[in-house]
C-alpha positions in Angstrom: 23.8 -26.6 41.6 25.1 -26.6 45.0 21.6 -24.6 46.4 19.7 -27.0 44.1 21.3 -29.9 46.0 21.4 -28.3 49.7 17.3 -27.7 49.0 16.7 -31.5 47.7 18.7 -32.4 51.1 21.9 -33.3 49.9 24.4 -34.0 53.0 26.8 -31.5 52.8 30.2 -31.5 52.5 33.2 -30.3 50.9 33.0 -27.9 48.1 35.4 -28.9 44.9 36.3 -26.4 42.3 38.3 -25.8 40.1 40.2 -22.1 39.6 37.7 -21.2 36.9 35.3 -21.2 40.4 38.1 -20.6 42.6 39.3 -17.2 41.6 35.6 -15.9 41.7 35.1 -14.1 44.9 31.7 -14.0 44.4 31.7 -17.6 44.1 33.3 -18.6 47.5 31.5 -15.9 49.6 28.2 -17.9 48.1 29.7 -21.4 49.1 30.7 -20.0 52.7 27.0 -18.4 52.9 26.0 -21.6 52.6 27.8 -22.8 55.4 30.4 -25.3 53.5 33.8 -25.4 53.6 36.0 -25.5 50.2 39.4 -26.4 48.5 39.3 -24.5 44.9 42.4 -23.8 42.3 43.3 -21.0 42.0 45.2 -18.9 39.2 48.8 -17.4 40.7 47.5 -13.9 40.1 44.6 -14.4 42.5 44.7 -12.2 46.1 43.4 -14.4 48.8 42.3 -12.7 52.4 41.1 -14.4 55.5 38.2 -13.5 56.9 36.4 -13.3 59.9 33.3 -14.4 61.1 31.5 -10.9 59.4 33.4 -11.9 55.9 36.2 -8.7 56.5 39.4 -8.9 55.6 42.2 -10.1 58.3 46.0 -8.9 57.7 47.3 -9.2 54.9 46.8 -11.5 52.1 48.1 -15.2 52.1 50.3 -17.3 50.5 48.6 -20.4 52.0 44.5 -21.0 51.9 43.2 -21.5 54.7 39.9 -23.3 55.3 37.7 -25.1 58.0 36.0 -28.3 57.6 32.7 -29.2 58.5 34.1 -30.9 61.6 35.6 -27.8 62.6 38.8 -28.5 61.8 41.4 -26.4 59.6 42.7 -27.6 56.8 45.7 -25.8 54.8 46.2 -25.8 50.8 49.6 -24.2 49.0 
């Protein structure tokens, strides 16, 4: 739905899952191809990384999500 929308011009914005979309990897590396930003549920047993700009894993994994907004702000999720 959310290449269905960005194709029929759609603004975009914000990306809203729940953690049945949220603990699928696959699923946010699509949504951040796309160029969006996100805040998904997530399941406790989920392992969440940072990234950088190439999509490779920064430290260690993270207790707190970490996003940016379209207006290139950050936004943080716990």
């Amino acid at each position: 739905m959310i290449e269905r929308a960005i194709a029929d011009g759609l603004p975009a914005g914000l990306v809203l899952a729940d953690s049945a979309y949220g603990d699928n990897s696959e699923f946010r590396r699509r949504v951040r191809c796309e160029g969006l930003g996100y805040a998904v549920g997530l399941h406790r047993t989920t392992t969440v990384w940072r990234l950088d700009l190439l999509g490779r894993r920064i430290g260690d994994p993270v207790a707190v999500v970490i996003w940016p907004t379209p207006s290139g702000e950050v936004a943080f999720g716990g």
